[in-house]
C-alpha positions in Angstrom: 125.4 102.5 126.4 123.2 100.4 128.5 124.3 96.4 129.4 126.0 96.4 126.2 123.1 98.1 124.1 124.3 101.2 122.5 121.7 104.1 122.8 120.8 106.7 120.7 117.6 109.2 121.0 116.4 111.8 118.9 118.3 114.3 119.8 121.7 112.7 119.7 120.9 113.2 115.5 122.0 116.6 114.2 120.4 118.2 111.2 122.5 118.8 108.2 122.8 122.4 107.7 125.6 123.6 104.9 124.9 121.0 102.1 128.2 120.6 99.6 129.0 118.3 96.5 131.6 115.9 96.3 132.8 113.7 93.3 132.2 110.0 94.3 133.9 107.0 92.7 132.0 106.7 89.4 132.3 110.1 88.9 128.9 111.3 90.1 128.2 114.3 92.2 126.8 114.0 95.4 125.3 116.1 98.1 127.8 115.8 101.3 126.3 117.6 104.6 127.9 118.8 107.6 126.1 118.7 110.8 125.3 121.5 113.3 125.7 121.0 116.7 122.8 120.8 119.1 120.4 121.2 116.2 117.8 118.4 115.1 117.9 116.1 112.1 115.1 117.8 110.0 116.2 118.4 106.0 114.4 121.6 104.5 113.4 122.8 100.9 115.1 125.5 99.9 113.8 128.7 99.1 115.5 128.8 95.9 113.6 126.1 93.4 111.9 126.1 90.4 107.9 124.7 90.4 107.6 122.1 87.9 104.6 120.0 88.1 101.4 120.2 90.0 98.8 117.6 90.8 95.9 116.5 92.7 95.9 113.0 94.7 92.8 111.8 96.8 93.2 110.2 100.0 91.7 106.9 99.9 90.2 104.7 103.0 92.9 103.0 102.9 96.0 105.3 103.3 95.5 105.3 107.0 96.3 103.2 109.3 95.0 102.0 113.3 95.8 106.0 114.6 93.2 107.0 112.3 95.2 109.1 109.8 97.1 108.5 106.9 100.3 106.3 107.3 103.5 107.7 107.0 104.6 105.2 104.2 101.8 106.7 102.0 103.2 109.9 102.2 106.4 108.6 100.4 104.0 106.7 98.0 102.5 110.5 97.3 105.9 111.8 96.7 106.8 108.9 94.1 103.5 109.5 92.8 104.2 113.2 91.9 107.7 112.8 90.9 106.7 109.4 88.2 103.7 111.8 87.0 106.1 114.6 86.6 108.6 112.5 84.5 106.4 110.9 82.1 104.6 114.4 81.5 108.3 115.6 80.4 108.8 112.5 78.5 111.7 111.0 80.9 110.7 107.0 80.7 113.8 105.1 81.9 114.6 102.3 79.4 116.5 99.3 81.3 119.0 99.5 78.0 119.2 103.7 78.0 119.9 106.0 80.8 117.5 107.7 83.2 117.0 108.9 86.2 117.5 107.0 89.8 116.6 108.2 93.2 119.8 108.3 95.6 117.5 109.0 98.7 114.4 110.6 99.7 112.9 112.3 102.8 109.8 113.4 104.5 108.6 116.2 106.9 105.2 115.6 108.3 103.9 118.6 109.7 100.0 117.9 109.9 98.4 114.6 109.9 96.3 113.9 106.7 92.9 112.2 107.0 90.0 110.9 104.6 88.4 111.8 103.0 89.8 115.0 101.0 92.1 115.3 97.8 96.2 116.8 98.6 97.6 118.8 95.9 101.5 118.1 95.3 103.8 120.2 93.9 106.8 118.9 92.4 110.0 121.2 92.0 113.8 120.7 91.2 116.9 122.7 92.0 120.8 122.3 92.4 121.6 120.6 88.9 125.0 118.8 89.2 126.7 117.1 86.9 125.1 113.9 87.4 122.6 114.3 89.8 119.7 117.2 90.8 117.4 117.6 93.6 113.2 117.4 93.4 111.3 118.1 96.2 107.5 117.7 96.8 105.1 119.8 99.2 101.7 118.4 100.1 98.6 120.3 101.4 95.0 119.5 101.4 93.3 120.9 98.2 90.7 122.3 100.9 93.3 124.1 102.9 94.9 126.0 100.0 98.9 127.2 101.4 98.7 124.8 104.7 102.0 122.3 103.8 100.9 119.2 105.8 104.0 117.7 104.4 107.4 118.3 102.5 109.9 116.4 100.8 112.9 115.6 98.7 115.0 113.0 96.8 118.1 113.4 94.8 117.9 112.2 91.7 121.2 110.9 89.4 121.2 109.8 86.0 122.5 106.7 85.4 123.4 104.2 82.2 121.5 101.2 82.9 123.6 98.7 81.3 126.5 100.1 82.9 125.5 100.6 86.3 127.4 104.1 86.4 126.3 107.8 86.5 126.2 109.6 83.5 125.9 113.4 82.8 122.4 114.7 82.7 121.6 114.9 79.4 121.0 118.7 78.0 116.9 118.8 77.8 116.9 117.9 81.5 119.7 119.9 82.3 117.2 123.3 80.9 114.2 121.3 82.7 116.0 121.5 85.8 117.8 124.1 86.3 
């Protein structure tokens, strides 16, 4: 604390490392974490998943900002891009008086800085079903450098009745999508 200003720098934050469910009000299950000590925040994709979808995005002029490489904001807008793609090419189109699905939170890992021109590829896979809820996660990498992850990320996903405002069991046919 500094005059009154409390102070915290990157490496006060500790990286969740032994991720567990828990049963929140409303019924739906929820990824907790515990945190590791001396270790920094940084949220990996497990090596257990299931590939799902694949696309190809191009990088327009306009993805990148003043530094002269695409702004971090985009890659999130990559992400969504991939994950939408993936659920309308599965059929999953959330009607506001049906159920569907609802990210909980979402995450990125930039490892190399994307610039234009150039295409990435995103894959799109899914793990950890719950009851409610399961996990997708996205790598990117320049269709020209084939196996170079520029960037990786995730969101967990819970499927919710709209009318009701509640979490809801995943439905069987995404329940075999996903797990």
């Amino acid at each position: 604390m500094h005059g009154g200003v409390v102070t915290a720098g990157y490496h006060s934050l500790k990286r969740p490392v032994v991720p567990r469910r828990r049963v929140a009000s409303g019924g739906s299950d929820v990824p907790v974490f515990v945190f590791a000590k001396d270790q920094d925040m940084k949220f990996e994709i497990p090596e257990i998943k299931k590939l799902v979808f694949e696309m190809r995005i191009p990088i327009r002029w306009g993805d990148m900002d003043a530094m002269g490489h695409v702004n971090n904001t985009v890659y999130f807008r990559y992400l969504e891009t991939a994950r939408i793609e993936w659920m309308s090419a599965i059929g999953c189109r959330p009607h506001t008086q049906g159920e569907g699905p609802v990210i909980v939170n979402a995450f990125c890992n930039f490892y190399k800085q994307l610039e234009y021109p150039g295409d990435v590829l995103a894959k799109t896979y899914v793990s950890d079903p719950g009851r409610t809820t399961f996990e997708t996660w996205c790598t990117l990498e320049r269709v020209d450098r084939p196996g170079v992850i520029d960037a990786a990320g995730g969101a967990t996903t819970i499927w919710i009745d709209f009318p009701k405002q509640k979490a809801v069991p995943l439905p069987d046919w995404m329940r075999q999508i996903v797990s």
